[in-house]
KOLMITI-98510 format. One line per 5 residues: number of its first residue (from 1); their letters; for each residue y, x, z of C-alpha. Coordinates in nm, 4 decimals. Example, Ala and Ser with C-alpha at 12.3 -4.5 7.8 and 13.67 -1.06 7.14 Angstrom:
1> as> -0.4500 1.2300 0.7800 | -0.1060 1.3670 0.7140
This chain:
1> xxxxx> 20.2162 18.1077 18.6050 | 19.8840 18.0002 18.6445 | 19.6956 17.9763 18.9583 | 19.3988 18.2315 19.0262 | 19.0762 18.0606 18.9813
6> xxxxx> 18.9366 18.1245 19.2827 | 19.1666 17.9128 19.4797 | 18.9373 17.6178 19.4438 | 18.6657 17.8637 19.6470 | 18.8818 18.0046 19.9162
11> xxxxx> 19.2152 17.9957 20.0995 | 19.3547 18.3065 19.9420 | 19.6771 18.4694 19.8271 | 19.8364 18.3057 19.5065 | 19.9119 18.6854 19.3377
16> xxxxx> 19.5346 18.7649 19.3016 | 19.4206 19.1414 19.3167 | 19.1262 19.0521 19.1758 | 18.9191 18.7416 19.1663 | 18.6662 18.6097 19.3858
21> xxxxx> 18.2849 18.5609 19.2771 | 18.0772 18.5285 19.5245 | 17.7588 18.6001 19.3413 | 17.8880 18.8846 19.1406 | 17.9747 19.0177 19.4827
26> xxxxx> 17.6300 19.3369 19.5285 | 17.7295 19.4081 19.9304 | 17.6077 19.0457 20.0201 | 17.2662 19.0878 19.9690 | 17.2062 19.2635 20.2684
31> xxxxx> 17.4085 18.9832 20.4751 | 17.0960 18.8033 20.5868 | 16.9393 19.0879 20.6835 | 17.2060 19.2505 20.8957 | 17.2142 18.9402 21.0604
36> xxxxx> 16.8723 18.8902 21.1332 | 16.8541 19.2253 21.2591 | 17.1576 19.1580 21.4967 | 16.9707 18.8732 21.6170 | 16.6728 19.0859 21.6700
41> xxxxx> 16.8259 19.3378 21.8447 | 17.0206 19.1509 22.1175 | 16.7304 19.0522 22.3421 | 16.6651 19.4205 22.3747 | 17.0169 19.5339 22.4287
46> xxxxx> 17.1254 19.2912 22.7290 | 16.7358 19.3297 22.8863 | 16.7783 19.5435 23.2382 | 16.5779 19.8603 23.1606 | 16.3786 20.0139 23.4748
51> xxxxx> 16.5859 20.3042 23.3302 | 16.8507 20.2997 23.1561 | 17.0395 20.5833 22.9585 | 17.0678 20.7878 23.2830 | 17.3521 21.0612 23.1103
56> xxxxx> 17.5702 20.7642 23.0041 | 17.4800 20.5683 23.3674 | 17.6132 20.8374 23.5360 | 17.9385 20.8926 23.3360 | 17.9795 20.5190 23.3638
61> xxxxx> 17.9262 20.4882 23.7633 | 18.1388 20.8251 23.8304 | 18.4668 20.6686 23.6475 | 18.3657 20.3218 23.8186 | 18.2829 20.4230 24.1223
66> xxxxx> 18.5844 20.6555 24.1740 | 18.8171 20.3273 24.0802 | 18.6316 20.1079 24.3444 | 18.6679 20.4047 24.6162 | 18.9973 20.4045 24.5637
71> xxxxx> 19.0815 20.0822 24.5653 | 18.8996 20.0446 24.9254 | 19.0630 20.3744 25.0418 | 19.4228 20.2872 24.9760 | 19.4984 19.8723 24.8149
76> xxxxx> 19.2140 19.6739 24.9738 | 19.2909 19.8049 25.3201 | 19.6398 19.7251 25.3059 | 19.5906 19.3566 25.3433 | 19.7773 19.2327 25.0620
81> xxxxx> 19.5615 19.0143 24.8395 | 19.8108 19.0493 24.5541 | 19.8442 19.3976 24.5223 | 19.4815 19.4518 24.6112 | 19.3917 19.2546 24.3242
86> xxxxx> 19.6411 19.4254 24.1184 | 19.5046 19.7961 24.2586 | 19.1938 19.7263 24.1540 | 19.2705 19.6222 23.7995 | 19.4809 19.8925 23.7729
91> xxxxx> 19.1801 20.1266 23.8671 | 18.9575 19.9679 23.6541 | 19.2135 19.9667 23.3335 | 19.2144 20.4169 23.3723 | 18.8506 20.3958 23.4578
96> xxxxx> 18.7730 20.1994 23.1476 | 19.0280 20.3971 22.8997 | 18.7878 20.7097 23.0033 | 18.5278 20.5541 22.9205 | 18.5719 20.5012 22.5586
101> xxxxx> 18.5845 20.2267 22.2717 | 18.2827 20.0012 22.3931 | 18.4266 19.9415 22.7395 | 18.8139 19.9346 22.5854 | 18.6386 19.6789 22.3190
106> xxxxx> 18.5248 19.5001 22.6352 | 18.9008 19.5006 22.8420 | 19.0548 19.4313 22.5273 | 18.8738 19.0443 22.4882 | 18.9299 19.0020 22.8282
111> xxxxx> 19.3093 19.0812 22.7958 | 19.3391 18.7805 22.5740 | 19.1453 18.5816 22.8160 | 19.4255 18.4765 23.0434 | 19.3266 18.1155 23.2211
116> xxxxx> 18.9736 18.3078 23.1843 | 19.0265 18.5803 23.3988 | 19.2715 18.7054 23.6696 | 19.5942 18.7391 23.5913 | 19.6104 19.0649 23.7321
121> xxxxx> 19.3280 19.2152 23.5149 | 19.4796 19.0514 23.1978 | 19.7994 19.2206 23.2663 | 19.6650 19.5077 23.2772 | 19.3858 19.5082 23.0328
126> xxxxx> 19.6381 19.4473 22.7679 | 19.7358 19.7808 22.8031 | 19.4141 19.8378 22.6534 | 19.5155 19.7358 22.2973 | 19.7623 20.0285 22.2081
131> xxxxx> 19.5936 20.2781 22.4001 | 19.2772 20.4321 22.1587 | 19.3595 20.7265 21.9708 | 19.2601 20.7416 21.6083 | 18.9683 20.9424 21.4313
136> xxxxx> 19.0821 21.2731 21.2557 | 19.0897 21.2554 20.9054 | 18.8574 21.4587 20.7683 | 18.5811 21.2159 20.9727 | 18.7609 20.9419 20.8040
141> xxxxx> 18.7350 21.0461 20.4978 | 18.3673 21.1820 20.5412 | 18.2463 20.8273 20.6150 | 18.4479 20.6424 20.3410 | 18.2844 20.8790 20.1096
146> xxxxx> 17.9235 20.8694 20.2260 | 17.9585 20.5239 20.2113 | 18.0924 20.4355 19.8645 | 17.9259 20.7556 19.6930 | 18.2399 20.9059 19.5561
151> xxxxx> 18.5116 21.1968 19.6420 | 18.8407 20.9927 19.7343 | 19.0519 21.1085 19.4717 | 18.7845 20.9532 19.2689 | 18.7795 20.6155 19.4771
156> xxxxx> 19.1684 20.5746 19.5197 | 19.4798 20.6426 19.3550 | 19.6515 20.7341 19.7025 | 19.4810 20.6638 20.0833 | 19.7327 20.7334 20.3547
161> xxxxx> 19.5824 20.9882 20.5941 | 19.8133 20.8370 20.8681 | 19.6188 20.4759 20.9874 | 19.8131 20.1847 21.0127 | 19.6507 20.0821 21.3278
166> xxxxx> 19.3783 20.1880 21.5286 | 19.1000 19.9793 21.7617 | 18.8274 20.0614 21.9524 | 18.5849 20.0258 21.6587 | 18.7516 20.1164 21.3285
171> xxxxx> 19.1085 20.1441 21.1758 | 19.2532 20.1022 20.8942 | 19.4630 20.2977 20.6080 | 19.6989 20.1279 20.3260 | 19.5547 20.3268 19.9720
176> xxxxx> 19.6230 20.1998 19.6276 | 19.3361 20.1866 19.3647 | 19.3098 20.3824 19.0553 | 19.3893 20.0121 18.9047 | 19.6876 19.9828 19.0516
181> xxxxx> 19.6021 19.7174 19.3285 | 19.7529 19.7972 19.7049 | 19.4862 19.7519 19.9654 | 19.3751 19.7991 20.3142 | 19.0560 20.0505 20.3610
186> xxxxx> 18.8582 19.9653 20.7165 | 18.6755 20.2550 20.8380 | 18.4083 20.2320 21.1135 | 18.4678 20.5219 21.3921 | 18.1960 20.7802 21.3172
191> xxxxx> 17.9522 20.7512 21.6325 | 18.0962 20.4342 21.7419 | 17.7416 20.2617 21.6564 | 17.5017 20.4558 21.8602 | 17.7338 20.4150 22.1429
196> xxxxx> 17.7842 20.0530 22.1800 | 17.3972 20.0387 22.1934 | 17.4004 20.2917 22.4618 | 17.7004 20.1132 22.6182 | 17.5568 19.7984 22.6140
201> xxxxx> 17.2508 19.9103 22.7975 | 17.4000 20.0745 23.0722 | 17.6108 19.7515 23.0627 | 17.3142 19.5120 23.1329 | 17.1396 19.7359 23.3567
206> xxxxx> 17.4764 19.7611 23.5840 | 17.6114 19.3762 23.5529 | 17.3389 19.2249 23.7864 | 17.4723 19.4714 24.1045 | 17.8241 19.3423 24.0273
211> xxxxx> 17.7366 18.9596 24.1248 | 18.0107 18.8748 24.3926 | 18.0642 19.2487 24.4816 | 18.4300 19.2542 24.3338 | 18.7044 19.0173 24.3339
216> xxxxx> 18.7986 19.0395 23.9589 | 18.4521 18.9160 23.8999 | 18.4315 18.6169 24.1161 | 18.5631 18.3813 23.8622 | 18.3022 18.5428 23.6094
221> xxxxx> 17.9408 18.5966 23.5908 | 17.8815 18.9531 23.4895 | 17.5302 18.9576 23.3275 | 17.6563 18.6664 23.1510 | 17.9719 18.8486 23.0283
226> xxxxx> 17.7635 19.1125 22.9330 | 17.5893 18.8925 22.6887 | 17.8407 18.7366 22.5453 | 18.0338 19.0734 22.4883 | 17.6845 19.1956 22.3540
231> xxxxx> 17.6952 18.9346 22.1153 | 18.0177 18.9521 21.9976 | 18.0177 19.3415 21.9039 | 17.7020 19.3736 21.7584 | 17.8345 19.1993 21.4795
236> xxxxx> 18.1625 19.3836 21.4286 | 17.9107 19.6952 21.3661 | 17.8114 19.5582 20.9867 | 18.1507 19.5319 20.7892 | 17.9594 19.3530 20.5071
241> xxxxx> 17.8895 19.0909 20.7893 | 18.2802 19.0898 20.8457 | 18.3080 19.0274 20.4757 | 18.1268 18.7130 20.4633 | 18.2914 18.5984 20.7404
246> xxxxx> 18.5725 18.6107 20.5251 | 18.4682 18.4639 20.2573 | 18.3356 18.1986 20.4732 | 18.6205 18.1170 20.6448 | 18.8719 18.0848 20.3278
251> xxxxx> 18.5754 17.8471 20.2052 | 18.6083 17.6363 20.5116 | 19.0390 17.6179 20.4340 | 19.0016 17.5337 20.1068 | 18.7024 17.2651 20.1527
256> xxxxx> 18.9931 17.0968 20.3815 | 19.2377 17.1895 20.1661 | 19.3867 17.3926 20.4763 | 19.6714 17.5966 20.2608 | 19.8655 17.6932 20.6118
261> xxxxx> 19.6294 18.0127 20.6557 | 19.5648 18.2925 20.4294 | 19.2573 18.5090 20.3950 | 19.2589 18.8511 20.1929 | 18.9915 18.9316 19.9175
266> xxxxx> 18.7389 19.1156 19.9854 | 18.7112 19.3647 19.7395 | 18.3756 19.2755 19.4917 | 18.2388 19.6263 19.5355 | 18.3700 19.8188 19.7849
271> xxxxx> 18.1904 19.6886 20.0946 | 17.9648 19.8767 20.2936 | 17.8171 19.8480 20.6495 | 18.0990 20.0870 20.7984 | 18.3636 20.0579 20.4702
276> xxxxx> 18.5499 19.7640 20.4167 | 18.8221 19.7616 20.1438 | 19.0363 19.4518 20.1192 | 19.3332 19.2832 19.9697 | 19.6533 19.4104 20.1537
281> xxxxx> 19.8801 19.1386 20.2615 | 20.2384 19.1593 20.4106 | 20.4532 18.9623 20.6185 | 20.6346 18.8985 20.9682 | 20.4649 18.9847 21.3138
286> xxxxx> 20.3927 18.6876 21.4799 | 20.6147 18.7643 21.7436 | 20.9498 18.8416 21.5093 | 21.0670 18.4786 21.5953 | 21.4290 18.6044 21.4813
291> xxxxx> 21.3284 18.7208 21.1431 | 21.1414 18.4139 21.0840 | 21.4341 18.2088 21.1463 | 21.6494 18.4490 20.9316 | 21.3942 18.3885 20.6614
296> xxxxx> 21.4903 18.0419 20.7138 | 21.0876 17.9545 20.8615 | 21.0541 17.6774 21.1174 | 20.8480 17.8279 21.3920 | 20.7733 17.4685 21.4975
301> xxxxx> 20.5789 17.3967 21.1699 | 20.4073 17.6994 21.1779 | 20.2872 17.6656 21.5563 | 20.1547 17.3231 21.4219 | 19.9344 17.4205 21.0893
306> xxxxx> 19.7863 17.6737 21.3060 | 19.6795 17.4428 21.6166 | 19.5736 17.1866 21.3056 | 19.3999 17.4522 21.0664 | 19.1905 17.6464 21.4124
311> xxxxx> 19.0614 17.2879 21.5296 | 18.9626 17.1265 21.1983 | 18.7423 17.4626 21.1245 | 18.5941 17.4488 21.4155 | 18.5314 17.0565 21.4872
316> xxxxx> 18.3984 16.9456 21.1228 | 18.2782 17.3155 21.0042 | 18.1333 17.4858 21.2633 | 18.3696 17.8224 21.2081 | 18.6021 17.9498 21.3573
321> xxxxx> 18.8035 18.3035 21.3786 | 18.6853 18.4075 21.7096 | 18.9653 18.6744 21.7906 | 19.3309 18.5462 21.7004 | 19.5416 18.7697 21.8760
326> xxxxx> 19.8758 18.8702 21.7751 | 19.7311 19.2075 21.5588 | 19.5418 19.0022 21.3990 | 19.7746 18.8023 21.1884 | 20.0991 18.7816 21.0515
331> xxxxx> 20.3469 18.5271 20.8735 | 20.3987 18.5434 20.5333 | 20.7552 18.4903 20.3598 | 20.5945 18.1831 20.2578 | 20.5255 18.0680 20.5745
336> xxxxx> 20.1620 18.0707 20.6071 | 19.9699 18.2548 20.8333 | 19.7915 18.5216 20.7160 | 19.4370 18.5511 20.8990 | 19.3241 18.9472 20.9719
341> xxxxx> 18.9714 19.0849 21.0939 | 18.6645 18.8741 21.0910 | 18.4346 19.0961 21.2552 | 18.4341 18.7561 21.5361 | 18.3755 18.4638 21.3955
346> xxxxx> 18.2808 18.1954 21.5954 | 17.9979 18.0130 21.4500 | 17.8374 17.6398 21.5966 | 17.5318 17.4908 21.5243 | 17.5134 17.1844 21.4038
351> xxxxx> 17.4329 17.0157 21.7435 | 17.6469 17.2105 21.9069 | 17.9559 17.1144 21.6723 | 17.8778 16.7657 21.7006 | 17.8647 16.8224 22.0987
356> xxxxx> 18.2289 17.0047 22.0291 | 18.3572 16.6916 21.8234 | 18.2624 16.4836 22.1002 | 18.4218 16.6937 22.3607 | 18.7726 16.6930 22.2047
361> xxxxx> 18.7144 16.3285 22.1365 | 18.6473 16.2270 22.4753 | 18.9497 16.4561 22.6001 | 19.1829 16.2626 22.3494 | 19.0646 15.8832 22.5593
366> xxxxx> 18.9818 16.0936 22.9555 | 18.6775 16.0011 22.9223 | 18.5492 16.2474 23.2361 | 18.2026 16.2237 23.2105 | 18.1838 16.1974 22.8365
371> xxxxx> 18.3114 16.5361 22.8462 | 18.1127 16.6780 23.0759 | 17.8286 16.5483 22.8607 | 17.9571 16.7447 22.5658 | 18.0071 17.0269 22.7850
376> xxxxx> 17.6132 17.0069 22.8858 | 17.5378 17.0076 22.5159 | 17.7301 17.3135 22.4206 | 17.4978 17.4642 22.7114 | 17.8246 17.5196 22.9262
381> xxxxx> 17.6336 17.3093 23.1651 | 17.1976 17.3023 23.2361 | 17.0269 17.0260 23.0119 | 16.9159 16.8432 23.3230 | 17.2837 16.8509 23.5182
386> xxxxx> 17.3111 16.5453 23.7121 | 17.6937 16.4110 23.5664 | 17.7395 16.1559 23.8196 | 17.7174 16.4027 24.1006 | 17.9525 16.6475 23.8937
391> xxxxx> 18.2321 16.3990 23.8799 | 18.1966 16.3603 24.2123 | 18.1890 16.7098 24.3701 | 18.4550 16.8052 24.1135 | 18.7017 16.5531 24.2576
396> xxxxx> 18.7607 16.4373 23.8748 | 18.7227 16.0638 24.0059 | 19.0134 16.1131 24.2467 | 19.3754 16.0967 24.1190 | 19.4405 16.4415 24.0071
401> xxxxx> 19.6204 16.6514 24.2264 | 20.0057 16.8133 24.1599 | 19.9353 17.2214 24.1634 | 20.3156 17.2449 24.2643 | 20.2849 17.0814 24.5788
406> xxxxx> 20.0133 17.1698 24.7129 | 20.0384 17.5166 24.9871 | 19.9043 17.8240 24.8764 | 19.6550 17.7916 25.1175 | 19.5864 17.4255 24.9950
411> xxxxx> 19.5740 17.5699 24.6231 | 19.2887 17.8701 24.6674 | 19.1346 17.6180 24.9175 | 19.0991 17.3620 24.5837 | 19.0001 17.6727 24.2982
416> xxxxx> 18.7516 17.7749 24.5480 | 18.5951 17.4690 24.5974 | 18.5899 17.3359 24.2305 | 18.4483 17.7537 24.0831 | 18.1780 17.7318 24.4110
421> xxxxx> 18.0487 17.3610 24.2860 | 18.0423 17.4952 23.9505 | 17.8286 17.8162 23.9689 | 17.6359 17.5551 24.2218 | 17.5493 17.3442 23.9190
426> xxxxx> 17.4466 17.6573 23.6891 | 17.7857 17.6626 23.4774 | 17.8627 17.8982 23.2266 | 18.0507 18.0085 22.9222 | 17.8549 18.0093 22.6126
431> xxxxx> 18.0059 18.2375 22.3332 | 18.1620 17.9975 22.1504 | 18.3071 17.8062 22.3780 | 18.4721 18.1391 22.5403 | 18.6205 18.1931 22.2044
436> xxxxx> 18.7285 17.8876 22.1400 | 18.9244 17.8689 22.4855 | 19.0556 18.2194 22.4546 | 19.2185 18.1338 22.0945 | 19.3301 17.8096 22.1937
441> xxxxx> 19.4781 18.0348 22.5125 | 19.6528 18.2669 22.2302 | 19.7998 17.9715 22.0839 | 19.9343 17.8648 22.4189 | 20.1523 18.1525 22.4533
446> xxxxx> 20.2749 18.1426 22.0754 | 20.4277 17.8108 22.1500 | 20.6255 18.0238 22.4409 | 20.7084 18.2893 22.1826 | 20.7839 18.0648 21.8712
451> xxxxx> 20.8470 17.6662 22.0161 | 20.9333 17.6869 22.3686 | 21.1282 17.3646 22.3592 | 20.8616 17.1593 22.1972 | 20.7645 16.8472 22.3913
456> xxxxx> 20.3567 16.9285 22.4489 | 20.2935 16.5420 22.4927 | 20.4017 16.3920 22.1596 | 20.2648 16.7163 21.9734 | 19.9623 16.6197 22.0798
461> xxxxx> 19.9795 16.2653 21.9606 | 20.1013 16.4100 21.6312 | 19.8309 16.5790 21.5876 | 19.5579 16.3250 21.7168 | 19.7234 16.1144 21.4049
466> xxxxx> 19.6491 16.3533 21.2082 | 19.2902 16.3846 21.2741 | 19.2400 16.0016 21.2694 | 19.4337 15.9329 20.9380 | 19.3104 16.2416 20.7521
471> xxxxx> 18.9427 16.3122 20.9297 | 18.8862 15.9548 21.0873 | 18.5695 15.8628 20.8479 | 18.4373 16.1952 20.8530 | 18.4201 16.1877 21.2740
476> xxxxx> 18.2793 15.8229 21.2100 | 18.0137 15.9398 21.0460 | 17.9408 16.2570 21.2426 | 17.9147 16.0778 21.5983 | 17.9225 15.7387 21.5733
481> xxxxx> 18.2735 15.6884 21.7047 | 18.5576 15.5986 21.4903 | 18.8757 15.7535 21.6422 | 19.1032 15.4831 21.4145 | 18.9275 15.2084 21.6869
486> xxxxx> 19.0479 15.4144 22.0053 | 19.3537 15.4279 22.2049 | 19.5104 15.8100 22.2723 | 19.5183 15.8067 22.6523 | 19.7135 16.1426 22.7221
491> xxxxx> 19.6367 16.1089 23.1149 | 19.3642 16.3689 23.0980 | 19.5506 16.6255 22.9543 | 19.8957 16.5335 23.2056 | 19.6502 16.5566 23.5074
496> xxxxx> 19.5479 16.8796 23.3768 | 19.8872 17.0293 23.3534 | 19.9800 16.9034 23.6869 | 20.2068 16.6194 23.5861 | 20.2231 16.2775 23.7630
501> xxxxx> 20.0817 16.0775 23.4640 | 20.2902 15.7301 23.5823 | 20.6109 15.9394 23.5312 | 20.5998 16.1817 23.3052 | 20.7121 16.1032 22.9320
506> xxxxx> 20.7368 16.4178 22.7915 | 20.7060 16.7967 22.8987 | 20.8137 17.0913 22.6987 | 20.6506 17.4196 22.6963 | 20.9594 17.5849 22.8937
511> xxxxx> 20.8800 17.2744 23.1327 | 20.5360 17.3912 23.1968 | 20.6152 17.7966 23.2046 | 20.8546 17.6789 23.4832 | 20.5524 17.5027 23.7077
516> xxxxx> 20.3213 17.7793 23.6020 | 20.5098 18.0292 23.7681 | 20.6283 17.8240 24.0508 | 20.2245 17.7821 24.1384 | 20.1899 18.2011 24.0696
521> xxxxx> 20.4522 18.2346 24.3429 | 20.3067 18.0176 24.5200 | 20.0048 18.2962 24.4993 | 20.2587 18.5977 24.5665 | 20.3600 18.4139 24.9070
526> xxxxx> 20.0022 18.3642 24.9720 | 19.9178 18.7433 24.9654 | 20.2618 18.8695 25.1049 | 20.1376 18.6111 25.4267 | 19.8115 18.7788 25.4728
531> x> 19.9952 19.1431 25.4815
C-alpha cells in the first residue's frame, strides 16, 4: 500500500481522506489578513476605555461582586487561610459559569495552569471544562450553512445533531461526506464573536482595580493576564487561522521527521472563519492508561515522543501547540499521539526562539544567570534588568533550599520573598512563555497518569542525548554553543525539585508526588494554625 503523498509535507494520518495541497487549498488566502487584523485589533481591545460597555460592566461586577461579598461575609472572616482561599475560588468558579463562554474560556486556561496559579483556583476552575452547554441545533446548522453556501443535506451525507463535545467557543459534530469520508465539523457558537470583544473590554477596563486586591491574584498580574488571554482568543475567533496552524504544525513534524504526533487534514474546501471541517481521527483518551496497556502500548514511550516532539517544535521551529490538555488529544492504536485544536498555537520570533534555545541550554549545564539572560530576552524580564543583583536577591547563589524541611511559616516566608523581588524587578509572563510552561505543566501530570515510576533524572539525560546526537549541529549553528562540547549538570533541575543534589541519584515521579504533597500539607497546617 502506498504511502499518501503528502506525508513528505505534514505529520498526518497514513489512511488519507484526501490529500494535502497547500496551494490548491482557496480558505488560505484570507490567512494573512485575519491575522493582521487580529494584530490590529488587540491594542484596542486590552486599552482601559474611560467607559467601557456599561450593560456588560454591570452584569460582570454584579456576579463578581456578589462572589467577593460573600467570600468576606462568611470564608475570609473565619480565619482559615486554606479554606478562605478555597471560598473564594469557589465563588469565583459560579460567578464565572454565569458569566458565559469568554470568562469560562478564561478559567478554563487557568485550570491547566497549575504551578501558575493557586492550587485552589485550579481545582476548581477545572470544573470549568465540562460545564458549557451546547448551541441548539437549528443555530448550528444555520451557521454551517451560511458559511459554506449550501443546505446540509447538500454538504453531508449524515451530521450528527448531537455534538461530540462542547467548549466555550465552538463544538464539534462527527458527519460523513457525500464521498464517503468520516469527519469532524467545528462550528463557531453563533454570537460568541461580538462577545469576546465586549468581554475583553470590560476585562481590561476592570483588571487594573484588581492589582493586589484579591489573594488568587497575588501570584498574577491581572492587566497582564488580561493581555495575554486577549491574545490568545482573538485568534481562536478565525477557524481558517486554526487551519493553518494545522497545517503548520504537521509541517514542523515532518521537517524533523517527528512521526510520534498526528495532525488531521484539513479539509481543502470546507474552511471558513466560523466552519472548520476536518479529518476525523480515533483512538484512546489519554488518560485510559489500562486500555493502552491492553493494546499492548508502552505508556513510557509515549510520555517520551511527546516531551521530545513539544520541545524540538518549539526550540528549533518556533511553534508550538499552545493548549495540550487532555481533550485535546488522544492515542492512536498505533501509538502516536494524535494532536486536536489549533486555535493556540504558540508562535516565537526568531530572537525570541533563539533566547528559548538558550534558556533550555543553560538549564541543561545550571548556568543561573545564563538563564536569567534568556529569560530577559523572551521579555519575561525588562531589557535593562540588572542580572547580578537578580541572582542575588533571588537567593539562586545560595545552596538551594529543601521545600520539605522547611516550616510552613519558613515556606510562605521564602515564596513571598522570591514573587515580591520579582514583581520588584518588572517580571512577567509573556504569552509564549505562559504556554510553554502550562503544556510542559500538562505533561507533568501525564507522567503521574501514564509513567509514575519513571526515574525523572535519567529521563532527562535521555533526552538531553537526544538533542545533542540528533540536533547538536543545528543548536551549534543557531547560538554559538555546541551542546556535544558540554557536560549535563542535572543540579539545577534537583535544586528545583527540592532534592539534595550530593545525594540524590535518581527520583521517580511517585517520588516527587510524595514531597509535593508533603509541602501542600505543610500549607493545610499552615492555615488550620491561623484558625
Amino acid at each position: 500500500m502506498r504511502s499518501p503523498a503528502d506525508l513528505g509535507i505534514g505529520s498526518f494520518s497514513d489512511d488519507a481522506p484526501w490529500t494535502v495541497v497547500p496551494d490548491d487549498m482557496p480558505w488560505r488566502r484570507a490567512v494573512p489578513t485575519a491575522r493582521a487584523v487580529v494584530r490590529r485589533e488587540l491594542p484596542r481591545l486590552i486599552s482601559p476605555r474611560q467607559v467601557p460597555p456599561l450593560r456588560r460592566l454591570a452584569v460582570v461586577v454584579l456576579h463578581l461582586g456578589r462572589a467577593l461579598i460573600g467570600w468576606r461575609l462568611v470564608e475570609k472572616r473565619s480565619g482559615d487561610r486554606s479554606r478562605s482561599r478555597a471560598g473564594l475560588s469557589r465563588r469565583m468558579r459560579i460567578a464565572i459559569e454565569e458569566l458565559g463562554p469568554t470568562f469560562i474560556k478564561l478559567a478554563q486556561i487557568i485550570s491547566s495552569g497549575e504551578g501558575l496559579f493557586p492550587n485552589e483556583l485550579v481545582d476548581e476552575f477545572k470544573k470549568c471544562r465540562d460545564r458549557v452547554p451546547p448551541e441548539p441545533y437549528d443555530d448550528v446548522r444555520r451557521v454551517v450553512e451560511e458559511d459554506l453556501g449550501a443546505p446540509l443535506d447538500v454538504l453531508f451525507a449524515r451530521f450528527d445533531p448531537e455534538p461530540l463535545a462542547a467548549a466555550s467557543i465552538a463544538q464539534v459534530h462527527t458527519a460523513r461526506l457525500h464521498t464517503g469520508e468520516e469527519v469532524v465539523v467545528k462550528v463557531q457558537r453563533p454570537t460568541v464573536a461580538h462577545l469576546v470583544h465586549r468581554d475583553i473590554e470590560v476585562m481590561a477596563w476592570l483588571a487594573p482595580f484588581l492589582v493586589g486586591r484579591i489573594p488568587v491574584t497575588a501570584l498574577a498580574n491581572p492587566p497582564a493576564l488580561v493581555e495575554v488571554f486577549a491574545e490568545t482568543i482573538t485568534e481562536e475567533l478565525d477557524f481558517r487561522v486554526e487551519a493553518e496552524n494545522m497545517l503548520d504544525v504537521a509541517r514542523t513534524f515532518a521537517a524533523l521527521d517527528q512521526r510520534g504526533y498526528v495532525i488531521p487534514r484539513p479539509h481543502p474546501t470546507m474552511v471558513t472563519r466560523r466552519v472548520l471541517v476536518m479529518e476525523r481521527l480515533e483512538g484512546f483518551a489519554f488518560d485510559d492508561v489500562a486500555g493502552m496497556h491492553a493494546a499492548g502500548l508502552q505508556t513510557e514511550a509515549i510520555i517520551r515522543t511527546g516531551m521530545i516532539g513539544f520541545m524540538e517544535g518549539a526550540m528549533l521551529h518556533g511553534i508550538f501547540h499552545g493548549d495540550l490538555h487532555g481533550g485535546n488529544l488522544f492515542v492512536m492504536r498505533d501509538g502516536r499521539t494524535a494532536l486536536l485544536d489549533f486555535g493556540i498555537t504558540g508562535r516565537l520570533s526568531e530572537p525570541r526562539r533563539l533566547a528559548f534555545l538558550r534558556l533550555l541550554l543553560t538549564a541543561s549545564v545550571n548556568d543561573i544567570k545564563g538563564q536569567l539572560a534568556a529569560l530577559r530576552d523572551l521579555g519575561a524580564l525588562p531589557p535593562d534588568t540588572d542580572l547580578d543583583a537578580v541572582v542575588v536577591d533571588l537567593g539562586l547563589d545560595r545552596p538551594p533550599l529543601d521545600p520539605t524541611a522547611l516550616t510552613p511559616d519558613e515556606l510562605i516566608s521564602e515564596i513571598q520573598d522570591v514573587v515580591k523581588a520579582l514583581l520588584g524587578y518588572g517580571a512577567r509572563m509573556p504569552k509564549e512563555l505562559m504556554l510553554f510552561v502550562k503544556n510542559m505543566v500538562f505533561l507533568d501530570g501525564a507522567i503521574a497518569r501514564l509513567a509514575p515510576d519513571l526515574d525523572l533524572f535519567a529521563e532527562i539525560t535521555q533526552i538531553a542525548m537526544y538533542f545533542t546526537t540528533r540536533h547538536g549541529e543545528t543548536i551549534a549553528k543557531d547560538i554559538g554553543v555546541d551542546p556535544r562540547s558540554v557536560e549535563l549538570d542535572l543540579s539545577g533541575v534537583k535544586a528545583s525539585f527540592g532534592v539534595d543534589p550530593s545525594v540524590a541519584e535518581s527520583l521517580t515521579y511517585r517520588d516527587l508526588q510524595a514531597r509535593r504533597e508533603l509541602i501542600r500539607e505543610r500549607f493545610r497546617k499552615r492555615g488550620a494554625d491561623l484558625k
